[in-house]
VOBA-1610 file (N, C-alpha, C; in pm, whole numbers, padded with zeros to 5 digits, always signed):
BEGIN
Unk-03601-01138-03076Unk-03459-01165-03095Unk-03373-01067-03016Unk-03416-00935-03027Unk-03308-00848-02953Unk-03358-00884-02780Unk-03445-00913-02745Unk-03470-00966-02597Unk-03406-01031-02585Unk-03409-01167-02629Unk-03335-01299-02616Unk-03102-01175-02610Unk-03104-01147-02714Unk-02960-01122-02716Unk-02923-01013-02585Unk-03025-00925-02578Unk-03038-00854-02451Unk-03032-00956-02285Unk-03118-01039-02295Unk-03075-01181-02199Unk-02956-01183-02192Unk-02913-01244-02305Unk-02753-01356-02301Unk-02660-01217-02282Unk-02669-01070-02299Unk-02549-01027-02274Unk-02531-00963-02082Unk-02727-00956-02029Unk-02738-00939-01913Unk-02633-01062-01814Unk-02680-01212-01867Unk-02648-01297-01791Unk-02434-01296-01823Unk-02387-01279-01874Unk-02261-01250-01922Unk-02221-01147-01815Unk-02283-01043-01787Unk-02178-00942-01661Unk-02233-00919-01556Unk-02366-01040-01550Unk-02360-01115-01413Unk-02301-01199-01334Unk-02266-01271-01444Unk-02122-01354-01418Unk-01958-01245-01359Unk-02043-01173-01456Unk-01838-01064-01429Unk-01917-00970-01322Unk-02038-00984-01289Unk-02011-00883-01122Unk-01976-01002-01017Unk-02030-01132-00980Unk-01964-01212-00874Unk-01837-01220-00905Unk-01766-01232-01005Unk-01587-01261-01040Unk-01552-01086-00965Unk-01581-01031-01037Unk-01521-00888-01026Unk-01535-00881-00845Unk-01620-00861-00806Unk-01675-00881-00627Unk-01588-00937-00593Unk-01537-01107-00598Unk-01459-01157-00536Unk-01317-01075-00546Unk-01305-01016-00659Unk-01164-00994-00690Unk-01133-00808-00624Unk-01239-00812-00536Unk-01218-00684-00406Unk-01275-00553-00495Unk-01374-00550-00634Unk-01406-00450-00681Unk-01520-00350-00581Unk-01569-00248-00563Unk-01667-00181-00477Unk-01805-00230-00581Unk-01916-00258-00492Unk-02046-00298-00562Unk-02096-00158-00640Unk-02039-00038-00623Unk-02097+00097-00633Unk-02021+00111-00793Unk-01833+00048-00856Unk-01791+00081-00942Unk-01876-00045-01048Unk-01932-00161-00967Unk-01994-00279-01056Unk-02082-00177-01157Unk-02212-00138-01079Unk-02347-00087-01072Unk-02286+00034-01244Unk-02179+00084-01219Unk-02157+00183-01302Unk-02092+00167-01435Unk-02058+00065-01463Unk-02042-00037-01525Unk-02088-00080-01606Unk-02213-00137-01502Unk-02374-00207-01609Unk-02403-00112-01617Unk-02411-00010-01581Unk-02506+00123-01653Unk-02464+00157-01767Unk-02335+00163-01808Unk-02228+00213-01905Unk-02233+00101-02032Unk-02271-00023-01963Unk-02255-00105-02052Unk-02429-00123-02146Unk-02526-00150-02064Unk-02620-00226-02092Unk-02731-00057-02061Unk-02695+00071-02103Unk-02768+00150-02092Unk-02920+00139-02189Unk-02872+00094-02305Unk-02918+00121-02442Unk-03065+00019-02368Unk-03057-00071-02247Unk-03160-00223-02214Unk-03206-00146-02105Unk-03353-00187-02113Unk-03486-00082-02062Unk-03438-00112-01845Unk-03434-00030-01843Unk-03428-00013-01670Unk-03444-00133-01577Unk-03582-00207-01624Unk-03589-00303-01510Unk-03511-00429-01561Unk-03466-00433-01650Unk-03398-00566-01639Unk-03232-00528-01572Unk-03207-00422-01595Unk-03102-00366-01539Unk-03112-00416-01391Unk-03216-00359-01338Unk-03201-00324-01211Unk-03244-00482-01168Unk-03303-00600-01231Unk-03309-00736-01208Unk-03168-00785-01203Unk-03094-00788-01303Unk-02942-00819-01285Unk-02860-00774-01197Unk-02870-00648-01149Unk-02794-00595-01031Unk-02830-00706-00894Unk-02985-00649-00870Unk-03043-00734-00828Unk-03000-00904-00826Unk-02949-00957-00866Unk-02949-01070-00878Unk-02745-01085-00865Unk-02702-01019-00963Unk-02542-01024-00965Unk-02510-01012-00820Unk-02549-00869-00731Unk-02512-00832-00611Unk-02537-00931-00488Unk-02693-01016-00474Unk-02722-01119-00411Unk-02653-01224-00419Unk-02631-01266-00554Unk-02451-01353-00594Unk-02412-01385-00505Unk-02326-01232-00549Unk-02169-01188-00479Unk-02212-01197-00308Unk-02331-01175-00274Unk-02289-01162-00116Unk-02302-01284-00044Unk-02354-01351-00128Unk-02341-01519-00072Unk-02247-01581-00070Unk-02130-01521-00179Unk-01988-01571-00169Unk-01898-01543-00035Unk-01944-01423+00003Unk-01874-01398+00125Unk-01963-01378+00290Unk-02066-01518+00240Unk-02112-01563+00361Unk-01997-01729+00439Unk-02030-01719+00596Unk-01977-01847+00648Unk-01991-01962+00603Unk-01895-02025+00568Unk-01906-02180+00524Unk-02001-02233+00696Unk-01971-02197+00771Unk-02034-02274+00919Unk-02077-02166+01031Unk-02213-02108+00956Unk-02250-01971+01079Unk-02212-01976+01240Unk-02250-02085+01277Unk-02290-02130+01411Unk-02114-02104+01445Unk-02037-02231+01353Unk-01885-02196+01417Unk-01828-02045+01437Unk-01865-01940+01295Unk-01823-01813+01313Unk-01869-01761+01390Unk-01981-01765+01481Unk-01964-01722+01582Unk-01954-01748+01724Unk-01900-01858+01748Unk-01836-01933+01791Unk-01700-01852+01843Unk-01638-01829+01737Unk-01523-01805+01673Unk-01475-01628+01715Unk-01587-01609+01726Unk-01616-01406+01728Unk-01606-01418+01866Unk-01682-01500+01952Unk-01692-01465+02086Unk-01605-01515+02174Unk-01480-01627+02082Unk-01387-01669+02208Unk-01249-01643+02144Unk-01239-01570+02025Unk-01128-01536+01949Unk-01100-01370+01889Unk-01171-01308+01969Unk-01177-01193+01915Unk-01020-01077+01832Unk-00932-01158+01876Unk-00800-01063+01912Unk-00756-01122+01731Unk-00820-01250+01725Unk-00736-01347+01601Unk-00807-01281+01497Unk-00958-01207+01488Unk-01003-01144+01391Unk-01009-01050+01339Unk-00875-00994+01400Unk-00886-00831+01363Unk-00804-00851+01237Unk-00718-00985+01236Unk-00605-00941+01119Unk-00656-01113+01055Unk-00730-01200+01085Unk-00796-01339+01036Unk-00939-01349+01014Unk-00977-01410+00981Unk-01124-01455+00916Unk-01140-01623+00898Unk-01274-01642+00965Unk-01284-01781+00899Unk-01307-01794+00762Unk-01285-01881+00666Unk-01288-01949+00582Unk-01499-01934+00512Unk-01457-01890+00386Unk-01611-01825+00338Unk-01622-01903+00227Unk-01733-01893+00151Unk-01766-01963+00029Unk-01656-01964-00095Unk-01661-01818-00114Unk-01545-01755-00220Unk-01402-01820-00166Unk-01384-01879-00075Unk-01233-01921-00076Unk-01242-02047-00075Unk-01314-02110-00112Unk-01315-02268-00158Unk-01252-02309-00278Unk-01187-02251-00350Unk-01049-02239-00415Unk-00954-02325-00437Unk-00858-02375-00589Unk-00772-02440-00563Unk-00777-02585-00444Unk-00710-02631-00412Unk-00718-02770-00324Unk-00845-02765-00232Unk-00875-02666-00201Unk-00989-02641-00112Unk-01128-02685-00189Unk-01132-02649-00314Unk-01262-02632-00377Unk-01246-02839-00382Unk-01168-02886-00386Unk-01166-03051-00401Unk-01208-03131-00276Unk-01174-03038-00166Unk-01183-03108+00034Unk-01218-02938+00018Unk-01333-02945+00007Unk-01427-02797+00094Unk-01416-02821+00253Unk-01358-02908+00319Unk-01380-02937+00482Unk-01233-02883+00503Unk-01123-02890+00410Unk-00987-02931+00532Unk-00929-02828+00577Unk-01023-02711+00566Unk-01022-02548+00676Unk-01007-02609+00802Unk-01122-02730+00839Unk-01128-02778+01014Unk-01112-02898+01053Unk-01112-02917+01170Unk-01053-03072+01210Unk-01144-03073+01333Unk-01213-03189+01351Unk-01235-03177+01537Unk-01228-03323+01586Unk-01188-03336+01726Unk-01113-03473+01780Unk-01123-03384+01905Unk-01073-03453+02008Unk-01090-03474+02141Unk-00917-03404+02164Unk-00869-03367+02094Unk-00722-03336+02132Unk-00639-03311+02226Unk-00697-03290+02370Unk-00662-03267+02493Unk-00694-03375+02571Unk-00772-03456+02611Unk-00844-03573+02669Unk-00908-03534+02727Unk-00992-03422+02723Unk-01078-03398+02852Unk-01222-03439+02811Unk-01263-03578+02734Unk-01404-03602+02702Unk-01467-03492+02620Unk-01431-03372+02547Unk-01484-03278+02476Unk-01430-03269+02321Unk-01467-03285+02242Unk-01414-03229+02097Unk-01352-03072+02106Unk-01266-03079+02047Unk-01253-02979+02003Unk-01197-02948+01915Unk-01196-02805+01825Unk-01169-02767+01705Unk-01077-02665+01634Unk-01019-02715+01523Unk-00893-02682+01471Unk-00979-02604+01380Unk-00865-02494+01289Unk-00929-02439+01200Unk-00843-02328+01137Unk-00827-02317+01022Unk-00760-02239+00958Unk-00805-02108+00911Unk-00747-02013+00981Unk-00811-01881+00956Unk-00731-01794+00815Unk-00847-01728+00733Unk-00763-01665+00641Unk-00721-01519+00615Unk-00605-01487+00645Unk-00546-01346+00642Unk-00647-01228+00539Unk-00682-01156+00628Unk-00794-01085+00563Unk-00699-00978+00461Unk-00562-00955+00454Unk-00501-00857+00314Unk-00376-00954+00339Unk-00358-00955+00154Unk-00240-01060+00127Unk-00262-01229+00183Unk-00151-01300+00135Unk-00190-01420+00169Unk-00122-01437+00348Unk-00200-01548+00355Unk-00176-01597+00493Unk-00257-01629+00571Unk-00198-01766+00693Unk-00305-01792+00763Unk-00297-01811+00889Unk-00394-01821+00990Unk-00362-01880+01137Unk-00385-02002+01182Unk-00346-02076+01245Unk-00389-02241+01251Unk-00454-02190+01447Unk-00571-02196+01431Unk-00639-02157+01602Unk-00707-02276+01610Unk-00701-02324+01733Unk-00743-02417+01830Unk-00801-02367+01922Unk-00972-02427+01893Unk-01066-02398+02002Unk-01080-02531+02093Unk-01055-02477+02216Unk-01057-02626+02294Unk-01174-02612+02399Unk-01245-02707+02460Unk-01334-02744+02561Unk-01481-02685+02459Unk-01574-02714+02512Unk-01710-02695+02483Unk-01753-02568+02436Unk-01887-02519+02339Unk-01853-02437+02265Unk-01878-02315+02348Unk-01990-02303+02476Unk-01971-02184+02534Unk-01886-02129+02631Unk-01791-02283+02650Unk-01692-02185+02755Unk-01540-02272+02697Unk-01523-02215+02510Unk-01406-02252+02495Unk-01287-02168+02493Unk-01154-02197+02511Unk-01065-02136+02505Unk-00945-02103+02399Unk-00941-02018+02300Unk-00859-02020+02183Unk-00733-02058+02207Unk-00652-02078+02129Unk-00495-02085+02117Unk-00468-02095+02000Unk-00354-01995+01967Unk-00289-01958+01814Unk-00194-02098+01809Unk-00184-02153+01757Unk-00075-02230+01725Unk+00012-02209+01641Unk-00013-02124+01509Unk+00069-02097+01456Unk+00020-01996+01318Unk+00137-01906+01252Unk+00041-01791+01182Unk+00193-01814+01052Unk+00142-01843+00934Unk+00251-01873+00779Unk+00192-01742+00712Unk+00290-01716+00618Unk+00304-01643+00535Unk+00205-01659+00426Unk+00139-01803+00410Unk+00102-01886+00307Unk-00008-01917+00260Unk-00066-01935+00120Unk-00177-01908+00110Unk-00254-02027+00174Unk-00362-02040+00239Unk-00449-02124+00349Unk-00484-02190+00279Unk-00521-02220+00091Unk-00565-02297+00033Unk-00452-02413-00022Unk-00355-02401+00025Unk-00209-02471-00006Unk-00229-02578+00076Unk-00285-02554+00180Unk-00267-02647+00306Unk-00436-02670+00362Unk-00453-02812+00450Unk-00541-02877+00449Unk-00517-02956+00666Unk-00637-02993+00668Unk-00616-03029+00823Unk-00714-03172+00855Unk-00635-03262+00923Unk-00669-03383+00955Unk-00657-03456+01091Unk-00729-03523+01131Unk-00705-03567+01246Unk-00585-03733+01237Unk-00471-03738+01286Unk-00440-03828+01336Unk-00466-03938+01428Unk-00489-04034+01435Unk-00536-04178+01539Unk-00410-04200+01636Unk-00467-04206+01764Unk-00351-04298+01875Unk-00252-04357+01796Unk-00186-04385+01814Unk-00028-04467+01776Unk+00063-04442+01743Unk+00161-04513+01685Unk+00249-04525+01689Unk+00367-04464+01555Unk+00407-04347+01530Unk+00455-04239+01402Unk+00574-04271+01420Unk+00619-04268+01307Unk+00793-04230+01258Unk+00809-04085+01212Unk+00847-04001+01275Unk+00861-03889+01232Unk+00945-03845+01142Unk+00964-03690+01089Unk+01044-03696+00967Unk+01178-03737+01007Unk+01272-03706+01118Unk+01391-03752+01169Unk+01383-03944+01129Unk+01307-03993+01249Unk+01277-04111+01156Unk+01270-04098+01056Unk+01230-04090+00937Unk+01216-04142+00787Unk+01361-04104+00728Unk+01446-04030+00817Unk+01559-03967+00722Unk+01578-03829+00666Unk+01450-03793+00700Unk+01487-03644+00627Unk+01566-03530+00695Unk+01567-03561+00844Unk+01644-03452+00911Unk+01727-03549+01025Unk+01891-03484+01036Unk+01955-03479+01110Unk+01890-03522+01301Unk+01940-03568+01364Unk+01858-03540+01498Unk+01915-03436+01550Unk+01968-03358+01548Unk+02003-03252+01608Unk+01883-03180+01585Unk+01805-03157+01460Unk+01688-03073+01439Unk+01574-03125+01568Unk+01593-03196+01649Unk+01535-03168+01778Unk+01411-03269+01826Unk+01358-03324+01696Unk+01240-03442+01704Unk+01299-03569+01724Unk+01188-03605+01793Unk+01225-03787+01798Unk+01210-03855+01670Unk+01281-03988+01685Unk+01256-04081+01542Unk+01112-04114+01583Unk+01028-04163+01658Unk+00930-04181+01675Unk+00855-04134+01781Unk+00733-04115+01743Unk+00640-04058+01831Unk+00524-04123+01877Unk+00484-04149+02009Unk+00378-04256+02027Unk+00285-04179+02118Unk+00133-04135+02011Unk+00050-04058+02039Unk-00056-04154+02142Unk-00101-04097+02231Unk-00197-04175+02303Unk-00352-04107+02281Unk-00355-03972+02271Unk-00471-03916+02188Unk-00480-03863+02052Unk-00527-03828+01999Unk-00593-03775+01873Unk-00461-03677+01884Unk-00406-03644+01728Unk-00324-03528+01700Unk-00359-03437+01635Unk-00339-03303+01595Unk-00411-03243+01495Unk-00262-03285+01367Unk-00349-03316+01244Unk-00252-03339+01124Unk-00253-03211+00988Unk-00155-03147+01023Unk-00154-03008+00914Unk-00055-03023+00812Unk-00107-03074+00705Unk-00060-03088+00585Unk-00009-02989+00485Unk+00057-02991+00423Unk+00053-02878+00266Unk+00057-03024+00166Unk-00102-02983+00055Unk-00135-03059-00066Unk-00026-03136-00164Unk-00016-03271-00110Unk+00075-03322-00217Unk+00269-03273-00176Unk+00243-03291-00047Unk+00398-03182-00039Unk+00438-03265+00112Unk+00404-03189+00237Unk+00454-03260+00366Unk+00387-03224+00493Unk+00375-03266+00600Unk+00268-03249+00706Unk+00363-03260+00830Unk+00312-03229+00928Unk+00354-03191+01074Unk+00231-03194+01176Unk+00244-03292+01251Unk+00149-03277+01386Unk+00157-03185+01501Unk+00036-03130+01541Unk+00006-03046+01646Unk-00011-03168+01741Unk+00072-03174+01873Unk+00005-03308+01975Unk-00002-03230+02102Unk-00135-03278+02152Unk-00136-03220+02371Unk+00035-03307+02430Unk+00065-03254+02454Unk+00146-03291+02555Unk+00109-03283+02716Unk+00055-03432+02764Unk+00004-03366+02894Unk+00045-03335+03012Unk+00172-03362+02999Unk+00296-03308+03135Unk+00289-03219+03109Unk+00297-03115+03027Unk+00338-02963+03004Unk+00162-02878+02968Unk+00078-02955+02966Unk-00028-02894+02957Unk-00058-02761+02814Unk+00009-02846+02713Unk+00058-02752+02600Unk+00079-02822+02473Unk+00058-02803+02343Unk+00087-02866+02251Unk+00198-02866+02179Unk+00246-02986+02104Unk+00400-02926+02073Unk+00371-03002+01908Unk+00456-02926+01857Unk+00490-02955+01730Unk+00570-03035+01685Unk+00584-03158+01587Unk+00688-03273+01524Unk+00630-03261+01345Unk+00750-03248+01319Unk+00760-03263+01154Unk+00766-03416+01152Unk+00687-03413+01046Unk+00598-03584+01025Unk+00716-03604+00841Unk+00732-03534+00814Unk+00751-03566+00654Unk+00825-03395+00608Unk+00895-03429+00487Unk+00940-03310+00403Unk+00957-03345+00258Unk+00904-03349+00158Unk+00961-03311+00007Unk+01011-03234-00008Unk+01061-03131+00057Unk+01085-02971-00045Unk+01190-02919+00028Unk+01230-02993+00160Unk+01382-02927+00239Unk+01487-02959+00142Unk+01582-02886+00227Unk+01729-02914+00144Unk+01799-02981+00221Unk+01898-03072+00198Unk+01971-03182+00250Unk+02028-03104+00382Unk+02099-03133+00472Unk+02134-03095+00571Unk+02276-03165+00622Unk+02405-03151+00612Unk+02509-03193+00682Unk+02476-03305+00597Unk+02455-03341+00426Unk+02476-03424+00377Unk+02411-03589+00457Unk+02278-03525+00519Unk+02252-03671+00650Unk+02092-03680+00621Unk+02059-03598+00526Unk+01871-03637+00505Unk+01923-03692+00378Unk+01801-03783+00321Unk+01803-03834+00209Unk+01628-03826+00191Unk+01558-03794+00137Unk+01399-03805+00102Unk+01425-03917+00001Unk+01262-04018+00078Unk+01223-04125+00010Unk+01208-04102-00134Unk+01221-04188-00216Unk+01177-04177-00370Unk+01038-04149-00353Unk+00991-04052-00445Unk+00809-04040-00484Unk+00785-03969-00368Unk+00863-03898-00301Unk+00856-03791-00178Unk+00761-03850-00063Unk+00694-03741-00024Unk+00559-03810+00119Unk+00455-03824+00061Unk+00408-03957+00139Unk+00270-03981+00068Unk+00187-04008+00242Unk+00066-03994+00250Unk+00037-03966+00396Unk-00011-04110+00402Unk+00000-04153+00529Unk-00003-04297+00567Unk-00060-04289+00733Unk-00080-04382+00765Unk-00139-04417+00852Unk+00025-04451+01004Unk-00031-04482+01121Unk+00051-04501+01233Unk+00165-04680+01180Unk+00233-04630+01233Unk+00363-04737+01163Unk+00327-04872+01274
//
């Protein structure tokens, strides 16, 4: 009986060393801990639970996609000093529901090659980078597209199809002075960067300018403008080319 209760209280702050780990504790204050706690329980099961809690925890903060992270190391180096790809432990909130919508890959440039989108996560405090790896994987070329304040699990990434968009100006939500067309008529793949249940904006190649440009697709959450946006009833719901 006291084995068995000795069990159930080992497996209990094995659980609270992967939580505690994720939540940025040192494996050295864990260890001291279980010693403090579970002294009175004979050595080796101790040192089995460490054993086992610590192996956990370090799987949480292995690559969701090895091969991409380093990928990622060797053609982005400058984006990782202050970003990180996307790890087990941050599958989180909207993420833990679409474990994928960290990345996107499509042909986005037209040059016959995939290439790949991906949301990097601010290694202190929240925040993220939206980097675009373009051309083939050993001789690709990064580009930041864009770096939010915001937590990376808020927001999600999709590929758009050729055709034919009403952008948010189209739908009404913004003035045209805010600078977008009412419509946009994609001839390749777009990248589609969403926030969950809220509003999205396309990344598109522009191939006169050899550069991608940005169009707000949708807004729930702006504020009226010169009394000239009106948002649809039941806000944005994501839809397909008009």
């Amino acid at each position: 009986m006291e084995a068995k209760r000795g069990m159930a209280t080992a497996s209990r702050h094995g659980v609270a060393i992967l939580k505690n780990h994720d939540a940025g504790v040192r494996p050295s204050q864990l260890i001291a801990s279980v010693l403090r706690t579970l002294g009175w329980m004979k050595m080796p099961l101790i040192i089995e639970l460490l054993m086992l809690g610590l192996a956990n925890a370090a799987s949480a903060d292995q690559p969701i996609d090895p091969a991409l992270h380093a990928r990622v190391q060797d053609m982005a180096a400058e984006s990782l000093r202050f970003y990180r790809l996307p790890e087990l432990r941050d599958l989180t909130g909207d993420w833990a529901a679409e474990p994928e919508a960290w990345c996107a890959r499509a042909d986005f440039d037209g040059d016959g090659v995939n290439d790949v989108a991906l949301l990097l996560v601010r290694r202190e405090g929240e925040g993220f980078q939206l980097l675009m790896l373009l051309g083939p994987p050993a001789k690709s070329r990064a580009i930041v597209l864009e770096e939010k304040p915001w937590a990376a699990q808020g927001f999600g990434l999709a590929v758009a199809r050729p055709g034919r968009y009403k952008t948010a100006v189209g739908k009404g939500y913004w003035v045209e002075a805010h600078g977008d067309p009412d419509e946009l008529t994609l001839k390749l793949p777009a990248l589609d960067r969403y926030h969950f249940e809220s509003w999205n904006a396309f990344w598109y190649w522009d191939s006169s300018a050899k550069q991608f440009r940005y169009v707000q697709m949708s807004d729930s959450i702006a504020a009226p403008q010169n009394n000239a946006m009106k948002l649809p009833r039941g806000g944005w719901r994501r839809g397909g080319a008009s």
